[in-house]
Every structure is written in C-alpha cells, then in structure tokens.
C-alpha positions in Angstrom: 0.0 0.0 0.0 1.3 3.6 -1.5 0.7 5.9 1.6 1.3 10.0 1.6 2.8 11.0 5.3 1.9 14.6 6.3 3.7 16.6 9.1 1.4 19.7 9.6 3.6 22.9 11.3 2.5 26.3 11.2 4.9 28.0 8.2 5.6 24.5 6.4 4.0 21.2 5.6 6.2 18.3 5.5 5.0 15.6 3.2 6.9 11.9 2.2 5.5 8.9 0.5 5.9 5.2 0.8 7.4 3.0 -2.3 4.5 1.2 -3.4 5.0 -2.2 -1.1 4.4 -0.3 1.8 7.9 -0.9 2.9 10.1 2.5 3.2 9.0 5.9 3.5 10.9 9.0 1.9 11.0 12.7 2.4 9.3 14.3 -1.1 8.6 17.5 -0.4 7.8 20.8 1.3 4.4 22.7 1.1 4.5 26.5 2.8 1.7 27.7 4.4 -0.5 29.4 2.8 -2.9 32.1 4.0 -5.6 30.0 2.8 -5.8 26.7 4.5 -8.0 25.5 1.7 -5.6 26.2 -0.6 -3.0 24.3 1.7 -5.8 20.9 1.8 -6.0 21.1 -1.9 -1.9 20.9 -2.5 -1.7 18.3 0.1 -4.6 16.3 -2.5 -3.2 17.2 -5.0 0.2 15.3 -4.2 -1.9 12.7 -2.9 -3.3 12.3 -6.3 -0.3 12.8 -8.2 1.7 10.2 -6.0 -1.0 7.5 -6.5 -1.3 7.0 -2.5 -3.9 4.7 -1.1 -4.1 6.4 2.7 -2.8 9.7 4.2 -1.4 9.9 7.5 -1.1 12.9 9.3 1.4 13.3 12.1 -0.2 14.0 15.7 1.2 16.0 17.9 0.8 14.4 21.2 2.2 15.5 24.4 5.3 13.9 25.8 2.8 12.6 28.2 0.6 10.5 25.1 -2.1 13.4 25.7 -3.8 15.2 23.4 -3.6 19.0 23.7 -3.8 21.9 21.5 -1.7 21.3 19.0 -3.1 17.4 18.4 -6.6 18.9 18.5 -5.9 21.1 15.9 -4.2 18.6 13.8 -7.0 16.1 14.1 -9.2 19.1 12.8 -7.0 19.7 9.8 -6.8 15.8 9.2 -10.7 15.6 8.8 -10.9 18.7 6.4 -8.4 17.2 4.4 -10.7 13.8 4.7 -13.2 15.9 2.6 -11.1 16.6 -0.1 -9.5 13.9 -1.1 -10.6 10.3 -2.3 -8.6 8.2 0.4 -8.9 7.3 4.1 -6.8 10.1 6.0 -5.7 8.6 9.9 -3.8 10.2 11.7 -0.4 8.7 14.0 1.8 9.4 16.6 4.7 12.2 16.2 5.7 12.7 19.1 9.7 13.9 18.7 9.7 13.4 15.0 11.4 16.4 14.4 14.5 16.2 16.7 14.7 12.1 15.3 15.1 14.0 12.0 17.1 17.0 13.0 19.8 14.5 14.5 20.1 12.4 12.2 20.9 14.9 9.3 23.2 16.7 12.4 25.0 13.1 11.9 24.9 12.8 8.3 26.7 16.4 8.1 24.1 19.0 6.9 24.6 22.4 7.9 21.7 24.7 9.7 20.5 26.3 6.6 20.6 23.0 4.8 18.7 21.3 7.6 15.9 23.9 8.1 14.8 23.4 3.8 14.5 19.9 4.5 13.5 19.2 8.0 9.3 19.1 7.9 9.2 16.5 5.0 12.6 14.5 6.9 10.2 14.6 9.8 7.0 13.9 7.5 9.5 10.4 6.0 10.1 9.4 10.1 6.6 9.4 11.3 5.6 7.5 8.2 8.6 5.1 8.8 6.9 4.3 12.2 3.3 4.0 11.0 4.4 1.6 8.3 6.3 -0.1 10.9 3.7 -0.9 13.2 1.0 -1.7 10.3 3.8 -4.5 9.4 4.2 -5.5 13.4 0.3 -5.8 13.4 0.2 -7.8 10.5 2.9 -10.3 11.7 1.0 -10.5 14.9 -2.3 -11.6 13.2 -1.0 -14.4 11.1 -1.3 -17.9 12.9 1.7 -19.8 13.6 
C-alpha cells in the first residue's frame, strides 16, 4: 500500500511517500503555508493524487505525556478537512519527537543549519511514516497464525 505522510507545522507542511510495497517511506517535499488553508488541503490532495497513494497519515502531535492538547486537536481538525477533499482514508499517527529524530540524524549525516531547516518538515513527515508503516507491518505479523 502507496501511503502519503503529512507533518502539519505552522509555516511548512512536510510531506513523504511510501514505495508502493508499503515498505520504506521518503521525504518528497515541502508545502508552505499558505494564508488559505483551503488552498494548503487542496496541495496536500493534489500530491496525494499525483503520487498515487492509497491512505494519508497525518502526524499528531501528542504531548510527551501521550495526551492530546492543543496542538493534536488542531491537527486532528485539519486531518478531517483534508478527509473531505480527497478520495482516500486520511488517519492520523503518533509524532511525538519526530522532528528532533530527523534533525539529528541529518546533524550526523553532516548537513549544515541552513541545509537542515529546507529539509526538515518532509525528513520529519518520512520518520513518522517510517513508524506507521512499521507498526501496520508488526500488526500484520502478529495476526498471522503460527
């Protein structure tokens, strides 16, 4: 299953897609906020649409505590607007330190600052996909008899 990962922030949307098995999820791009977050939903389908995907999942912003506040509130309310517009199940997942996962490891890899902050919402966007796809896999394995 092609899925599209979303990692909502306030100035950037970081998006990343799965190969098509499902398997490995990648950084593609970055979508900046617009003033119009109808214009925003509709890049974010149209991506969807252009990548093929089968589900979206946006990244939720719980607290370090696994509650949900503010920010996850707001992000399930974006995540069923974008449900309207497009032609795919949206769900949303866990992010919870997606972004400093992803800001370390392109720290390790070398990237400067500058570098970093271009690519850091759809690096983010590819780690919280990574996990969902994990853990679709680990409940798959668990469901099959031995």
């Amino acid at each position: 299953m092609r899925a599209l990962g979303v990692d909502l922030g306030s100035k950037r949307i970081g998006i990343a897609v799965s190969d098509p098995s499902g398997t490995i999820a990648s950084p593609l791009s970055v979508v900046t906020r617009s003033k119009s977050g109808r214009r925003d939903l509709g890049e974010i389908a149209r991506i969807a649409r252009a990548e093929e995907v089968e589900l979206i999942v946006v990244g939720l912003p719980l607290t370090l505590r696994g509650e949900v506040g503010h920010a996850a509130n707001a992000a399930i309310a974006e995540a069923a607007r974008l449900a309207t517009v497009v032609d795919v199940p949206v769900e949303t997942h866990d992010e919870r330190l997606t972004t400093v996962t992803a800001e370390r490891s392109m720290i390790e890899a070398g990237m400067r600052s500058e570098e970093r902050r271009r690519v850091v919402d759809k690096v983010a966007a590819a780690v919280m996909l990574q996990s969902w796809l994990d853990g679709r896999r680990a409940a798959t394995t668990r469901q099959v008899p031995t």
